[in-house]
C-alpha positions in Angstrom: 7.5 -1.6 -9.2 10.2 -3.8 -10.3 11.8 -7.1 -8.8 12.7 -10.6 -8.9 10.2 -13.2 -7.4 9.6 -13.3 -4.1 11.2 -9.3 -3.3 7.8 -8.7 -1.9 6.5 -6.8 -5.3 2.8 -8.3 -4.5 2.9 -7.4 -0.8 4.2 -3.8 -1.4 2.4 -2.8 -4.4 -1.0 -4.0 -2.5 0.0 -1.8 0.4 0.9 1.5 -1.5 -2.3 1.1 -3.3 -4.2 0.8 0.0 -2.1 4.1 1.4 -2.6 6.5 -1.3 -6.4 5.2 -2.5 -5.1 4.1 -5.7 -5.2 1.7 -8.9 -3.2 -1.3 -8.9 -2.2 -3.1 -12.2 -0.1 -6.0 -13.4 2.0 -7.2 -16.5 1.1 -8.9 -18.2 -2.2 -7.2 -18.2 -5.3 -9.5 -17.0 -7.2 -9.6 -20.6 -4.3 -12.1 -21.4 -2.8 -13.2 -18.2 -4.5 -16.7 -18.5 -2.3 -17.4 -21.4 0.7 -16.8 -19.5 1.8 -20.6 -18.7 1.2 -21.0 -22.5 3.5 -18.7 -23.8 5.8 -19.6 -20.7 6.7 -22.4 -22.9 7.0 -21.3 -26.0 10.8 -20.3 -28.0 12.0 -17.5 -26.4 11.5 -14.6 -29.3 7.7 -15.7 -29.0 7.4 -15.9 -25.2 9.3 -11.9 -25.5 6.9 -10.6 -28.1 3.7 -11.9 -25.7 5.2 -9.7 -23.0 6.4 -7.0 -24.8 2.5 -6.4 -26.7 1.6 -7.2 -22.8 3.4 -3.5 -21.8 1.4 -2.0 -24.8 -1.7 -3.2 -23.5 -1.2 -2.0 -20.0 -0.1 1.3 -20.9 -3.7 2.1 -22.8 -5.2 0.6 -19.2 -2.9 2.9 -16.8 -3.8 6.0 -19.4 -7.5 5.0 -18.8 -6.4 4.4 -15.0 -4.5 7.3 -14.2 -7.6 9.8 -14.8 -9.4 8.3 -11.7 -6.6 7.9 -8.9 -2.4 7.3 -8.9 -1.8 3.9 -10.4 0.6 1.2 -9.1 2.1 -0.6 -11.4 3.4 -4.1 -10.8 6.1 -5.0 -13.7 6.2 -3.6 -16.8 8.9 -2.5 -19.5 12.2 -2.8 -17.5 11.5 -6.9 -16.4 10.6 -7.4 -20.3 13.7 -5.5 -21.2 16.8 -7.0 -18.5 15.1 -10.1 -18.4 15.4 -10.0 -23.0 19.1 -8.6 -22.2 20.0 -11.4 -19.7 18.9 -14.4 -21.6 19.8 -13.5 -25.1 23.5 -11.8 -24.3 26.5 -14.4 -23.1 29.4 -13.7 -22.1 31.0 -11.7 -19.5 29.6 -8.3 -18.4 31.7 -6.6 -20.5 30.2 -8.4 -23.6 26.8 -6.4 -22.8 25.9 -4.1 -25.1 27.5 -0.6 -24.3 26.1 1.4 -21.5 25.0 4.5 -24.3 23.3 1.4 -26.2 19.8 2.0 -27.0 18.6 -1.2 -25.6 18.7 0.5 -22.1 16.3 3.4 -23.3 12.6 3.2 -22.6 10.5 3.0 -25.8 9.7 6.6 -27.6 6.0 4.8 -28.0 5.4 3.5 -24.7 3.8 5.6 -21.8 6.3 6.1 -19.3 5.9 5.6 -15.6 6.9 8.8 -13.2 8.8 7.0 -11.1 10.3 3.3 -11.1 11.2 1.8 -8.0 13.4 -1.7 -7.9 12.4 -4.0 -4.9 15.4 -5.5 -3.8 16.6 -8.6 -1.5 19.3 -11.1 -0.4 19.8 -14.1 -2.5 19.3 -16.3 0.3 16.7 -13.9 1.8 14.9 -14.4 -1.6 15.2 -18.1 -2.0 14.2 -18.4 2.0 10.7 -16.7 0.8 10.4 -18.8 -2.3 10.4 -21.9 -0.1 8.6 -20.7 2.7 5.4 -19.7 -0.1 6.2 -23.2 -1.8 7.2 -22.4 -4.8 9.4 -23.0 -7.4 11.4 -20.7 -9.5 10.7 -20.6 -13.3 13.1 -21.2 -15.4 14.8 -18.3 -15.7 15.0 -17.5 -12.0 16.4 -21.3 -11.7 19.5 -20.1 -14.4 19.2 -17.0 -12.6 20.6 -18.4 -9.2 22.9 -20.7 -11.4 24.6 -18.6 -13.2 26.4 -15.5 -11.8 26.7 -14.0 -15.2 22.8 -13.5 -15.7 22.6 -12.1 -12.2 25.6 -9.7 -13.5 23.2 -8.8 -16.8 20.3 -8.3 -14.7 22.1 -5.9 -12.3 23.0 -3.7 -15.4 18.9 -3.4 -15.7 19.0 -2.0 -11.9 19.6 -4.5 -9.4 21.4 -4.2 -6.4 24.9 -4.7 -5.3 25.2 -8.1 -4.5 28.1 -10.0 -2.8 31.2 -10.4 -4.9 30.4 -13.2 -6.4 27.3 -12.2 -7.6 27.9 -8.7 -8.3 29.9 -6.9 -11.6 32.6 -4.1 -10.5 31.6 -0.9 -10.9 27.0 -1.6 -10.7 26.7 1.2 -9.2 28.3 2.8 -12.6 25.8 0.4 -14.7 22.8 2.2 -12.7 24.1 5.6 -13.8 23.9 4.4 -17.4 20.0 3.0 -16.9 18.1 6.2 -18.1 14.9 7.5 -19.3 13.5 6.6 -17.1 15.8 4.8 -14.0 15.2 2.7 -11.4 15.6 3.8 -8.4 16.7 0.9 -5.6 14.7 0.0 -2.6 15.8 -2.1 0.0 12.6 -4.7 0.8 14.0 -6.9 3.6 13.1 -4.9 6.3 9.0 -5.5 7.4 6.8 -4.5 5.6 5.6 -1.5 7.0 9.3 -0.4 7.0 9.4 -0.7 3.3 6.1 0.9 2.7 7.7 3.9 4.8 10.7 4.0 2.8 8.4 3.9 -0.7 5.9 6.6 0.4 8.6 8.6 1.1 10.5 8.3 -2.4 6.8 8.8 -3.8 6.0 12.2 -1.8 9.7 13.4 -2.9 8.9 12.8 -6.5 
């Protein structure tokens, strides 16, 4: 599962693990999650290269995993990889790199998940959850709701069609480009059992 803050990521992944008897893990991975707020603060390249070995170590625990029950992942390559894209790319959407660009393929060495879904909110819907679980944003998600232009670079990852404003012409193109594997959007404003209904049903289908 894939998602900004605050798209319900914890709430859903909890729930689909509960439905199908399954294994739920999280990037970064909890042998090093503890030095999270550490590299949270760190130059970017080095705060990237924590959560990129993070994705390494979680793939040897879902191999492990996945021989006992289905595993639920919560994060893993594509956040590392729009989240990389967004911050270190500027410009306009069409200074990206190209859609064929292999900065958009999932990593020949990394174990690959059978099916990706992206949870997906309003803005406002979002930033009405942050506040209501008293949060702040980190710092990206703060430039995030800033700047139109990052929320443009994360669509190209697999985000939703937002509101003019907020949303690049021709996403729905940028989602066709995502491969190997994509994202596949779901809608998580509805309740909760709504949204697990909607994800068990994109599971069985796979």
């Amino acid at each position: 599962f894939e998602g900004l803050d605050a798209t319900g990521k914890t709430t859903v992944t909890q729930a689909v693990k509960d439905a199908l008897n399954g294994i739920l893990l999280r990037s970064p991975p909890a042998c090093i999650s503890q030095w999270r707020t550490v590299f949270d603060d760190e130059p970017t390249p080095i705060k990237r290269a924590f959560y990129a070995a993070g994705n390494y170590i979680l793939a040897s625990e879902i191999a492990k995993a996945s021989t006992q029950a289905p595993v639920i992942i919560d994060r893993y390559w594509h956040s590392t990889a729009a989240y990389t894209i967004a911050t270190e790319t500027s410009g306009k959407i069409q200074d990206l790199p190209p859609a064929q660009d292999e900065v958009y393929q999932w990593p020949e060495d990394l174990l690959k998940p059978d099916l990706v879904l992206l949870l997906t909110v309003d803005p406002e819907e979002r930033v009405r959850r942050l506040q209501h679980r008293g949060l702040e944003k980190t710092k990206e998600e703060a430039e995030l709701e800033a700047n139109s232009l990052f929320r443009q670079r994360y669509t190209l990852m697999g985000n939703k069609r937002l509101e003019a404003i907020l949303a690049p012409v021709g996403v729905e193109e940028s989602y066709r480009r995502m491969v190997n594997p994509s994202c596949q959007e779901v809608d998580a404003s509805p309740s909760k059992e709504e949204v697990l209904k909607t994800v068990l049903q994109l599971i069985k289908k796979h």
